[in-house]
Backbone bond lengths (Angstrom), bond angles and torsions (degrees), N, CA, C in turn:
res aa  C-N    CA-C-N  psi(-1)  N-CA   C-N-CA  omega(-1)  CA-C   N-CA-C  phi
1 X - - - 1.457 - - 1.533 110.58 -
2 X 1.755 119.02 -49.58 0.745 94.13 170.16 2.044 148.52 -73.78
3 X 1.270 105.55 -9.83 1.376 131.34 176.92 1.942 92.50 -73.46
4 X 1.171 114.43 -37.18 2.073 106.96 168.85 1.242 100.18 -41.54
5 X 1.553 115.87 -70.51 1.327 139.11 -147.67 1.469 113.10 -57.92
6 X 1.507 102.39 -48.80 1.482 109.79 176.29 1.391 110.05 -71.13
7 X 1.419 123.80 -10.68 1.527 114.30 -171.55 0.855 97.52 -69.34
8 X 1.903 107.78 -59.06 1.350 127.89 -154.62 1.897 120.55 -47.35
9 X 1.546 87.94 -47.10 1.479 106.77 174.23 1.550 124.06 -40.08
10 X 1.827 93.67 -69.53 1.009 98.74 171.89 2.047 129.66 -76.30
11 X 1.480 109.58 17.35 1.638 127.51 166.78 1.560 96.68 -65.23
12 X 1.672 85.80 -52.32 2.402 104.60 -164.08 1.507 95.93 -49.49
13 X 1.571 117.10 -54.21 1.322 110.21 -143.23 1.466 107.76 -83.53
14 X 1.640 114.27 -21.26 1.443 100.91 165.25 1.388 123.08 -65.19
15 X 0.978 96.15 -30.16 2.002 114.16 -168.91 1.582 83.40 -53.42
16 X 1.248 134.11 -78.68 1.503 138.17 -169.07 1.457 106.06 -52.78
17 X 1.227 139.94 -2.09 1.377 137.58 -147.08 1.968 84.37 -118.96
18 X 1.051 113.65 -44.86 1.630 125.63 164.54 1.262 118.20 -68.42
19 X 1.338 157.31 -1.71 1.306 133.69 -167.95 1.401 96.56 -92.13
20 X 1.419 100.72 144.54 1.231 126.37 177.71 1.712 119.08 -65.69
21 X 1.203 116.08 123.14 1.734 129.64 169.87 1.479 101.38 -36.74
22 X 1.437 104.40 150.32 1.493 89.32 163.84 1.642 95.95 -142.83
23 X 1.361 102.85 166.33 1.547 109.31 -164.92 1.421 123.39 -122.73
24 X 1.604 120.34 109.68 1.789 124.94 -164.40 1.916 100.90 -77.43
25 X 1.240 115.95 -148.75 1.124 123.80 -174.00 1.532 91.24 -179.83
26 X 1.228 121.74 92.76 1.823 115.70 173.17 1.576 115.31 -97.22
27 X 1.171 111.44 133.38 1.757 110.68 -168.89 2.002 86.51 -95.70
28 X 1.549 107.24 111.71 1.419 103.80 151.76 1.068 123.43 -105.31
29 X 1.120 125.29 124.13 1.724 133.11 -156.88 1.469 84.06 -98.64
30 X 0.960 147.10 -81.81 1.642 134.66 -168.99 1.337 141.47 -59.85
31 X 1.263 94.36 32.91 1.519 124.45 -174.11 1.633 102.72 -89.10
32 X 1.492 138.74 68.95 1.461 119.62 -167.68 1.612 94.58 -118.97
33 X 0.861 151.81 69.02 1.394 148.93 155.79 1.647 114.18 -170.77
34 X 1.404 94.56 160.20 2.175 95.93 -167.92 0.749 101.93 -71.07
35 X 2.031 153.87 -3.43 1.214 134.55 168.61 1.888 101.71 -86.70
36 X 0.866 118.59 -7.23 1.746 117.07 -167.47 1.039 104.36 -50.62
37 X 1.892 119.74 -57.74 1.411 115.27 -155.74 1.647 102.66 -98.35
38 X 1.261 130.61 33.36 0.882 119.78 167.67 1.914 98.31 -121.78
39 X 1.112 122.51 -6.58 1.411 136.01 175.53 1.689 96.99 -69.18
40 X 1.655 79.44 -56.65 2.265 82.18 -164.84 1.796 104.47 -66.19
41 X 1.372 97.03 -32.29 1.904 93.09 -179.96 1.022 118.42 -56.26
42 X 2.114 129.94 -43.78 1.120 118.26 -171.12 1.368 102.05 -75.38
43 X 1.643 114.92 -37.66 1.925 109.17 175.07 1.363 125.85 -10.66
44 X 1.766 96.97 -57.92 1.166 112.91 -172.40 1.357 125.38 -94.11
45 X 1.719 119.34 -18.58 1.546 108.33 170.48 1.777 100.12 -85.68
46 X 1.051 122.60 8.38 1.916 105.61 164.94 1.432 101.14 -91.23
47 X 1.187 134.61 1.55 1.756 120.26 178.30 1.665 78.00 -104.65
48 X 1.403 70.23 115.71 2.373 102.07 151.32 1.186 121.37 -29.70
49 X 0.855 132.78 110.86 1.449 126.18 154.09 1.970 105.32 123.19
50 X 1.623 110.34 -4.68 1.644 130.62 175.82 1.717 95.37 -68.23
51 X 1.176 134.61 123.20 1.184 140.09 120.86 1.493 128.41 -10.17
52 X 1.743 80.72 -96.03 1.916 112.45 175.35 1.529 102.20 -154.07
53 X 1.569 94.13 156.23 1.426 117.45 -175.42 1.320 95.36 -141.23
54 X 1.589 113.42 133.45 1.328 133.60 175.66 1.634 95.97 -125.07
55 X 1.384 138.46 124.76 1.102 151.61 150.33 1.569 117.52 -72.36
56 X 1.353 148.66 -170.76 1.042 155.25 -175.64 1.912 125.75 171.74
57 X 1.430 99.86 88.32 1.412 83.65 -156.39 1.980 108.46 -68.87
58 X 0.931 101.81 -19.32 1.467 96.69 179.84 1.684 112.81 -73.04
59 X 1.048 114.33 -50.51 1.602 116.00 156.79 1.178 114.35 -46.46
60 X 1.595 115.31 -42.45 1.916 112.42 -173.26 1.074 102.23 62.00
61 X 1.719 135.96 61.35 1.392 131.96 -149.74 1.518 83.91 -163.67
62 X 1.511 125.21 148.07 1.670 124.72 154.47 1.949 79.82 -113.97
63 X 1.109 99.98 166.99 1.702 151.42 158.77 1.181 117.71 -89.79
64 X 1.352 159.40 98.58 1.388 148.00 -166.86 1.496 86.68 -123.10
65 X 1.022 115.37 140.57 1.909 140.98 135.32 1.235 120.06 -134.32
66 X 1.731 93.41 129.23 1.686 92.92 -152.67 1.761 93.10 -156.87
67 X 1.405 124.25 148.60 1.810 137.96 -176.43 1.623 87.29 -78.24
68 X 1.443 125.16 94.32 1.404 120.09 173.08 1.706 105.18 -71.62
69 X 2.106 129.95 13.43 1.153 80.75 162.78 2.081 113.86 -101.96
70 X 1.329 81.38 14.28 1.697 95.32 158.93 1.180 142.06 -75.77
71 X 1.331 92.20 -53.52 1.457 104.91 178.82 1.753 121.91 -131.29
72 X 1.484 125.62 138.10 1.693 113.35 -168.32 1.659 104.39 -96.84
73 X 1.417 107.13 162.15 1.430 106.60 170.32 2.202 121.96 -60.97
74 X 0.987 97.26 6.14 1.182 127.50 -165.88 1.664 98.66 -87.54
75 X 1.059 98.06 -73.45 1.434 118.63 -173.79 1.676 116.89 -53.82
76 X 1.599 107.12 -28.83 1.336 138.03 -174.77 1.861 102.72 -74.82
77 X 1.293 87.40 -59.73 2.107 97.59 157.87 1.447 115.36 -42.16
78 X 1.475 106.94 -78.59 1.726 111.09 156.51 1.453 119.72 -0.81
79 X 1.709 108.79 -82.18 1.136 121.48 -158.74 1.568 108.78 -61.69
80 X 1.780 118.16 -42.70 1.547 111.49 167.10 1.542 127.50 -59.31
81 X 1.103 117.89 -15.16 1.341 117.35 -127.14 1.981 73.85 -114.83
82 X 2.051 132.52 -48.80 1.001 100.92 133.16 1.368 151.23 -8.59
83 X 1.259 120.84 -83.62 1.382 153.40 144.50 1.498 106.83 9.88
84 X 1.705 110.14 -30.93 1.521 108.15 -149.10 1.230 133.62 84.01
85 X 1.292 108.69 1.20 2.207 107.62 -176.89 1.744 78.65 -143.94
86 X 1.416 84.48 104.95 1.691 86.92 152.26 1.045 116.97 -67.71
87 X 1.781 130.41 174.14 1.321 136.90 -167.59 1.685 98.75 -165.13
88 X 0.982 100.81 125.97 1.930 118.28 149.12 1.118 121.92 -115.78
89 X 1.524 109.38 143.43 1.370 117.04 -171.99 1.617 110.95 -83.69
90 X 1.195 72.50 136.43 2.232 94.12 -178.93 1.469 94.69 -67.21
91 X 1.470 112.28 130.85 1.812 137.36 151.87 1.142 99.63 -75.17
């Protein structure tokens, strides 16, 4: 029974060890100077669970890749919106 248990366990923990990144698109409109998008990038690679963050000040756009069962696109808003540049997520 116990050798089930440990299989089983360790079945779960790969399964979580695989899920796929997933990737936002945040429109920051108050992003107007060459330090902006490097302000909103680090914002967002200190929240847990960020990959990578690419900013873009001419787009006025971040890039998020991030383990959504860590962290939500929500939270990613959060972290700019601290930051000083609010952000909504692009449809």
């Amino acid at each position: 029974m116990k050798k089930f248990t440990l299989l089983f366990l360790m079945m779960l923990t790969s399964l979580v060890a695989f899920a796929k990144p997933q990737t936002v698109t945040l429109n920051v409109p108050t992003m107007n100077c060459a330090m902006c998008p490097l302000t909103v990038e680090r914002a967002l690679k200190n929240v847990e669970g960020v990959i990578d963050a690419d900013a873009s000040l001419d787009a006025k756009q971040a890039i998020v890749t991030f383990d959504d069962a860590k962290v939500s696109a929500e939270r990613l808003v959060e972290a700019t919106t601290n930051a000083g540049y609010p952000s909504t997520i692009k449809n």
